[in-house]
KOLVOMAR-190945 format. One record per residue (C-alpha): x, y negated, z; residue in three letters. Coordinates in Angstrom, 1 decimal. Each point is the difference from the previous one (the first is absolute). Example, Ala and Ser with C-alpha at 12.3 -4.5 7.8 and 13.67 -1.06 7.14 Angstrom:
BEGIN
      xx      yy      zz  residu
    12.3     4.5     7.8     ALA
     1.4    -3.4    -0.7     SER
# end
This chain:
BEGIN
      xx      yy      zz  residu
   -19.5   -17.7   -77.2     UNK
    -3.8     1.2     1.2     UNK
    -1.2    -1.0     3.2     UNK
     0.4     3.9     1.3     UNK
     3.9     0.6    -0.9     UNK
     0.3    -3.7     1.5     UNK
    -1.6     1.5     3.1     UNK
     1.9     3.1    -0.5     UNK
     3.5    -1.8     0.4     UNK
    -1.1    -2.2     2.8     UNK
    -0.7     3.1     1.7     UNK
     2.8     2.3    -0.7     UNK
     2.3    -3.1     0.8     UNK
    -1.5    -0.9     3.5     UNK
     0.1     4.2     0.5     UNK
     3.7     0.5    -0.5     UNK
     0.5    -3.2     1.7     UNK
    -2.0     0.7     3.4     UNK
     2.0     4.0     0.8     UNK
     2.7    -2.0     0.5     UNK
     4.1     1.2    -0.8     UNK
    -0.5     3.0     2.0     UNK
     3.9     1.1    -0.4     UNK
     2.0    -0.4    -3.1     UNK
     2.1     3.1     0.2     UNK
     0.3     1.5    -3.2     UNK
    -2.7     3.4    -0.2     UNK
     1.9     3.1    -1.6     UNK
    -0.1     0.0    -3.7     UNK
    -2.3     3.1    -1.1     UNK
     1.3     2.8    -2.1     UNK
    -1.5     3.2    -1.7     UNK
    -2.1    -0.5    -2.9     UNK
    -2.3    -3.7    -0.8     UNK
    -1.7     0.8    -3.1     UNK
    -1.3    -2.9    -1.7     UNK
    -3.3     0.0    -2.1     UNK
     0.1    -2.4    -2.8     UNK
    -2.4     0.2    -3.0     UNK
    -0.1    -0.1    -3.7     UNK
     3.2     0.4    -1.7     UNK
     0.6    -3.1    -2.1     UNK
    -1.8    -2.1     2.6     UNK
     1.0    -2.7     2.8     UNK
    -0.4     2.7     2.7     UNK
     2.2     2.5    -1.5     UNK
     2.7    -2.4    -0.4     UNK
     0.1    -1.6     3.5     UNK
    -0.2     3.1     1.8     UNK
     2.5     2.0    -1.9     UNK
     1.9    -2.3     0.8     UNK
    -0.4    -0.5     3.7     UNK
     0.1     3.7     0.4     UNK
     3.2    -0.5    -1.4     UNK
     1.2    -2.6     2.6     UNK
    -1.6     2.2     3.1     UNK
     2.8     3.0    -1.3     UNK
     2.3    -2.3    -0.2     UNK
    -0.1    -1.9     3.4     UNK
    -1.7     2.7     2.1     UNK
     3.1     2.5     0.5     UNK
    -2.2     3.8     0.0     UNK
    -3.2    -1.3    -1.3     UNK
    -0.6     1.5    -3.6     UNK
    -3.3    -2.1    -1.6     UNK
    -1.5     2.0    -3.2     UNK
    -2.0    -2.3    -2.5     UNK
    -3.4     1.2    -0.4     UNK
    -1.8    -1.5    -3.1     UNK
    -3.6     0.3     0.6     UNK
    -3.6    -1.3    -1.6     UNK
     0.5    -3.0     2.1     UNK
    -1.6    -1.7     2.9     UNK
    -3.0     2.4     0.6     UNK
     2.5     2.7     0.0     UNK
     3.0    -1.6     2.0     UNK
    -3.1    -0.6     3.0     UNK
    -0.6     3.8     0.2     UNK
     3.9     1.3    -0.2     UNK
     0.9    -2.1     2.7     UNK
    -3.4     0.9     2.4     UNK
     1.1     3.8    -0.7     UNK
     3.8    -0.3     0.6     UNK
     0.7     0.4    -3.7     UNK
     2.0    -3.4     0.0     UNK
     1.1    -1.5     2.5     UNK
    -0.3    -3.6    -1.6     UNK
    -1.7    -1.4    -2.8     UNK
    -1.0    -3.3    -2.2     UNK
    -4.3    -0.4     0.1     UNK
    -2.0    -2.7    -1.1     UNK
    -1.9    -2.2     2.9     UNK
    -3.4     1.5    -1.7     UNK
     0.7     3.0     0.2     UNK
     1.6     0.0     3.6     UNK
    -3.3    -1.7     1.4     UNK
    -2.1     3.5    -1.6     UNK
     2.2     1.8     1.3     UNK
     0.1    -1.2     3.8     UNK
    -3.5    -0.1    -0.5     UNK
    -0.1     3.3    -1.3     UNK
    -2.5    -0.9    -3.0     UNK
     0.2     1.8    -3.4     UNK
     2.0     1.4    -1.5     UNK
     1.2     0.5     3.6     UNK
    -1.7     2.6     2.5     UNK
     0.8    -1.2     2.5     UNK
     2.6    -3.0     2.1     UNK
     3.5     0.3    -0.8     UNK
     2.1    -0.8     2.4     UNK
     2.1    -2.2    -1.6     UNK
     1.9    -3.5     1.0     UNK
     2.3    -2.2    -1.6     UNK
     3.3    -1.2    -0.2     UNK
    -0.4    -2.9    -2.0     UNK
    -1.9    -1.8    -3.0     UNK
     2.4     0.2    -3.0     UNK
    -1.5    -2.3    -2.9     UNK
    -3.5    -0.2    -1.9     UNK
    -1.1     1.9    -2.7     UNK
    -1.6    -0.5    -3.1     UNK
    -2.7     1.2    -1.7     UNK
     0.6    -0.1    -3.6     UNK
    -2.4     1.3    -2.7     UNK
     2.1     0.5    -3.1     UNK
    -1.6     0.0    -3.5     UNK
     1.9     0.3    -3.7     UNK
     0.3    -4.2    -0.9     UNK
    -2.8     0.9    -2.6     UNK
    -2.4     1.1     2.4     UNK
    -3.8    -1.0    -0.2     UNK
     0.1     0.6     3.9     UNK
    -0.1    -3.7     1.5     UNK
    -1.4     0.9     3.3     UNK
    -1.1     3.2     2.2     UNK
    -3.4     0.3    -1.7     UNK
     2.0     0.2    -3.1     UNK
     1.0     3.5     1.4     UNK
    -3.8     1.3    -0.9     UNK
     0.6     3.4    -2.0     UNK
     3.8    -0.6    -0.4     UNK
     2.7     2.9     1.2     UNK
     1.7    -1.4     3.4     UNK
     2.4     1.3     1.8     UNK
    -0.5    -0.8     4.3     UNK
     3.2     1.1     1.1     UNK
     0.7     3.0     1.2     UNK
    -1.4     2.2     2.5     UNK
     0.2    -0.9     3.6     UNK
     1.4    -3.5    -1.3     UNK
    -0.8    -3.4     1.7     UNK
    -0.1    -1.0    -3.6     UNK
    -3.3     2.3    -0.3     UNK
    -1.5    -1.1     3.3     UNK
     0.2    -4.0    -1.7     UNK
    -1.1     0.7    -3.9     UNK
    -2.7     2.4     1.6     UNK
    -0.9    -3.4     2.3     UNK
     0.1    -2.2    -3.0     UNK
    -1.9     2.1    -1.9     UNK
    -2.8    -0.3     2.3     UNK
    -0.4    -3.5     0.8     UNK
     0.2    -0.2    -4.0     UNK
    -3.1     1.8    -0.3     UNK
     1.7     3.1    -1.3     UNK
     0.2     3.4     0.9     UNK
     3.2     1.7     0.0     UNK
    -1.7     3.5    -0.9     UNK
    -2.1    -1.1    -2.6     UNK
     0.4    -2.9    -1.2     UNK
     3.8    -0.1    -1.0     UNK
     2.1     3.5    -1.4     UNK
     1.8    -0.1     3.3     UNK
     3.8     1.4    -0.3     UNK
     1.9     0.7     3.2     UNK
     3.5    -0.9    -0.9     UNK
     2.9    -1.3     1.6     UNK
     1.2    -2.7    -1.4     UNK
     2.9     1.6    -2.0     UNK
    -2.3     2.0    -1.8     UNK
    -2.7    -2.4    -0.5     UNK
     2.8    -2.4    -1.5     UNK
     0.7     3.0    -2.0     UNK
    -4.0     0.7    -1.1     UNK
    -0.4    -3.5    -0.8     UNK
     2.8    -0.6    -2.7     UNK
    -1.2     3.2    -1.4     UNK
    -3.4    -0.9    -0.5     UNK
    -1.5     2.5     2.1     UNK
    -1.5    -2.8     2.5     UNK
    -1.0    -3.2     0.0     UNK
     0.9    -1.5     3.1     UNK
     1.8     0.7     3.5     UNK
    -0.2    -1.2     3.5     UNK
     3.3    -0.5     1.9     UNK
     0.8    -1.4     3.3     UNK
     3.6    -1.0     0.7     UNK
     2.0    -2.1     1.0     UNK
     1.3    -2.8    -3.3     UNK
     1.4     1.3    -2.3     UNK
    -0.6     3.4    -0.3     UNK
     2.9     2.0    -1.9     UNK
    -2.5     2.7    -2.4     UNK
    -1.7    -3.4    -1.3     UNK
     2.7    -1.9     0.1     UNK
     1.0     3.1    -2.5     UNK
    -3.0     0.1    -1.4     UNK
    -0.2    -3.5    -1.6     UNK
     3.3     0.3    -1.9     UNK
    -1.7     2.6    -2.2     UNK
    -3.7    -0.7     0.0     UNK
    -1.6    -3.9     0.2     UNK
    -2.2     0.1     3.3     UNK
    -1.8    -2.6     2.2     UNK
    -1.4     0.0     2.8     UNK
    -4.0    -0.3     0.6     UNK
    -1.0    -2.9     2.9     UNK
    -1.9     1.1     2.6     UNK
    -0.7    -3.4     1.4     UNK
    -4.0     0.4    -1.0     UNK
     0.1     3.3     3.0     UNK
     2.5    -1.7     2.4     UNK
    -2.6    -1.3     2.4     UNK
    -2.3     2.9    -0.2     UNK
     3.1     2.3     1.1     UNK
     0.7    -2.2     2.9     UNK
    -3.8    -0.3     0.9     UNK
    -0.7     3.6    -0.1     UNK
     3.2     1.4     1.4     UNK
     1.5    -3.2     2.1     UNK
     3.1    -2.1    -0.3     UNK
     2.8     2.0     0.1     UNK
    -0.5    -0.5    -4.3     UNK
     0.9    -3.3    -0.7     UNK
    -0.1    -1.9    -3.2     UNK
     3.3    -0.8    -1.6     UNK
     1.2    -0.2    -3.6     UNK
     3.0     2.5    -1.7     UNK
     2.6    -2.7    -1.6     UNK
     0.2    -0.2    -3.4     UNK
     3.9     0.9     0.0     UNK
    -0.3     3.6     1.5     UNK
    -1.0     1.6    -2.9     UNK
     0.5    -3.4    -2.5     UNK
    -4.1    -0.6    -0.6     UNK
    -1.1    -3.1    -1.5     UNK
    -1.2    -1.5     3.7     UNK
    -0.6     1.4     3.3     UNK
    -2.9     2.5     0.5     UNK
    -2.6     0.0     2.9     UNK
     0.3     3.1     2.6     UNK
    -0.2     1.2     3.3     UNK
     2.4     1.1     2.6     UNK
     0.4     1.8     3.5     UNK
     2.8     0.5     1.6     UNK
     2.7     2.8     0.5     UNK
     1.0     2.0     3.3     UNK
     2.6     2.0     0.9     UNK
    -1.4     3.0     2.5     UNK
     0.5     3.0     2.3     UNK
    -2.0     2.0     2.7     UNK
    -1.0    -1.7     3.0     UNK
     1.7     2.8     2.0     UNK
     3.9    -0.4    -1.8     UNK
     2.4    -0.7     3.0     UNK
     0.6    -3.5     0.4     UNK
     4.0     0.0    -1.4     UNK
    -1.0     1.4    -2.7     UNK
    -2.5    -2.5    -0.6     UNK
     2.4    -2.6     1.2     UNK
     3.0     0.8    -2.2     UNK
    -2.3     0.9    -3.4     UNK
    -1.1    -3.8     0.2     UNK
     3.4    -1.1     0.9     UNK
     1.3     1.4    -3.3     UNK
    -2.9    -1.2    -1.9     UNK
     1.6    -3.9     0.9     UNK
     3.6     0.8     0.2     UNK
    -0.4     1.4    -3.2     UNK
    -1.8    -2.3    -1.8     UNK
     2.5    -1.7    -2.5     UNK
     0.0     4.3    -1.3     UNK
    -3.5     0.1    -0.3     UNK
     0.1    -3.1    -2.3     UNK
     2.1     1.6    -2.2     UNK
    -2.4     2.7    -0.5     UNK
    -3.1    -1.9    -0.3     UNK
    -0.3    -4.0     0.3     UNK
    -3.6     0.5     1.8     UNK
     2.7     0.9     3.3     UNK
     0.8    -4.2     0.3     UNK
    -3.3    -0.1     1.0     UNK
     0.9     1.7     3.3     UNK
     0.2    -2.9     3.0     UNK
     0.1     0.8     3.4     UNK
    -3.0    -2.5     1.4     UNK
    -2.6     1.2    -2.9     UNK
     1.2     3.8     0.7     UNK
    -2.0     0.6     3.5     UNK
    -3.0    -1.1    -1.7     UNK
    -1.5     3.7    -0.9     UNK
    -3.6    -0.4     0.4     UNK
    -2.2     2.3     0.5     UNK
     3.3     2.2     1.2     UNK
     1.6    -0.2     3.4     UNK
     4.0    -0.5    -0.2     UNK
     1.9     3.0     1.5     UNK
     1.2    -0.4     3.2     UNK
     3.5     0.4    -1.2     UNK
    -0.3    -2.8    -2.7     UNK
    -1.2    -2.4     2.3     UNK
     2.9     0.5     2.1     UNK
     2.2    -0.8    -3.3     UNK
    -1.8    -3.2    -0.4     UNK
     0.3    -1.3     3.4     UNK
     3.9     0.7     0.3     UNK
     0.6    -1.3    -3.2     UNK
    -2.0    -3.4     0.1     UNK
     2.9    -3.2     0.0     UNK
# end
């Protein structure tokens, strides 16, 4: 784990620690509607959140939580700043420009966390018989970036870059999700995606058993995308048996949060991250990427603040 989200925990650990067990009487459980803004349909975001939306209608008696499927991280950041969502599943790059309030953002969004969920992935998929052995590879070639207002986009764009390659010109950028550009690649039309998710993701899990892919390493621009952009990237490898390659591949990942606006009352904060745990064996039976979830990594959401109401879940619920 980098030095930062090492930090990070420390921090977050000694935070929830120091307030103390203020009172452990249960806060009211919220009701009315807690939409949740997922992502790409056929990725790990949609799964896990329809999901828990499901579990927050079942265990919340009056609340009513609508799945919204959305472009992704990018997207999710600006629903929940305007009240659209109420909570939502971001990438930690992402968050940090949007706290910041860099592009594509106008401005700081006041969002917070509830907890880090799992890493994801960045995966550049390529048909098996591919000439494309690395990013420069991309020269000229159709790509897809993900789709608009993704936290896929906001990576490949970043990749791109420290590659030496412009997304505007030098590639026949797409801006797909990742459905679609699973869709676009067995047909031909491109000749490569970006995706980032969580392993393994269902449209190329899909994908595979009709057309032979692989997937590109992207060791030769890990170091430049932590050096330009800092370490919440960090070097890792995809496994060889998620999507049965020959050996493991070379990638980068950052991690997954779970979020809401700084200003949602505390129990409903409180009880949204209670369900998150409580119903974790659920969650693994809609995506594996949920046994990832453990209550000591959780509070470490750097560059996000945890809501007030979720700290107050960790602290009562410590042994």
């Amino acid at each position: 784990m980098p030095v930062a989200r090492l930090l990070a925990v420390a921090v977050a650990l000694t935070m929830v620690l120091l307030t103390g067990c203020a009172g452990s009487d249960e806060p009211p459980r919220p009701a009315g509607e807690i939409s949740v803004a997922t992502g790409n349909r056929g990725g790990v975001y949609a799964a896990y959140g329809a999901r828990y939306a499901e579990l927050v209608e079942r265990r919340l008696p009056g609340a009513t939580a609508p799945v919204l499927y959305t472009g992704g991280s990018v997207d999710n950041l600006r629903r929940v700043a305007t009240g659209e969502a109420e909570v939502a599943f971001t990438l930690a790059d992402s968050a940090a420009d949007a706290v910041e309030g860099l592009a594509p953002f106008s401005g700081p969004m006041p969002v917070v966390a509830l907890a880090a969920l799992y890493d994801n992935y960045v995966q550049l998929v390529v048909p098996s018989d591919s000439p494309v052995r690395n990013v420069t590879d991309l020269r000229g070639r159709r790509v897809s970036l993900g789709a608009v207002d993704s936290g896929t986009a906001v990576i490949a764009e970043r990749i791109l870059g420290v590659a030496g390659l412009s997304p505007d010109s030098d590639v026949a950028a797409e801006r797909l999700d990742v459905g679609d550009s699973a869709s676009a690649l067995a047909d031909g039309r491109i000749d490569a995606f970006f995706w980032s998710g969580g392993l393994p993701t269902a449209a190329i899990t899909k994908l595979r058993r009709t057309t032979p892919i692989r997937l590109v390493d992207l060791g030769d621009v890990v170091g430049a995308l932590t050096r330009s952009y800092g370490e919440l990237y960090t070097e890792t490898t995809v496994p060889a048996v998620v999507y049965g390659a020959r050996s493991a591949v070379t990638t980068v990942s950052v991690p997954n949060f779970l979020v809401v606006r700084s200003d949602m009352p505390d129990a409903e904060a409180y009880w949204l991250t209670r369900l998150l745990f409580e119903g974790q064996r659920e969650l693994i039976r809609a995506h594996p990427e949920a046994r990832r979830l453990d209550r000591r990594t959780a509070i470490a959401t750097y560059p996000l603040d945890l809501h007030p109401g979720a700290e107050r879940w960790y602290r009562e619920s410590r042994p």
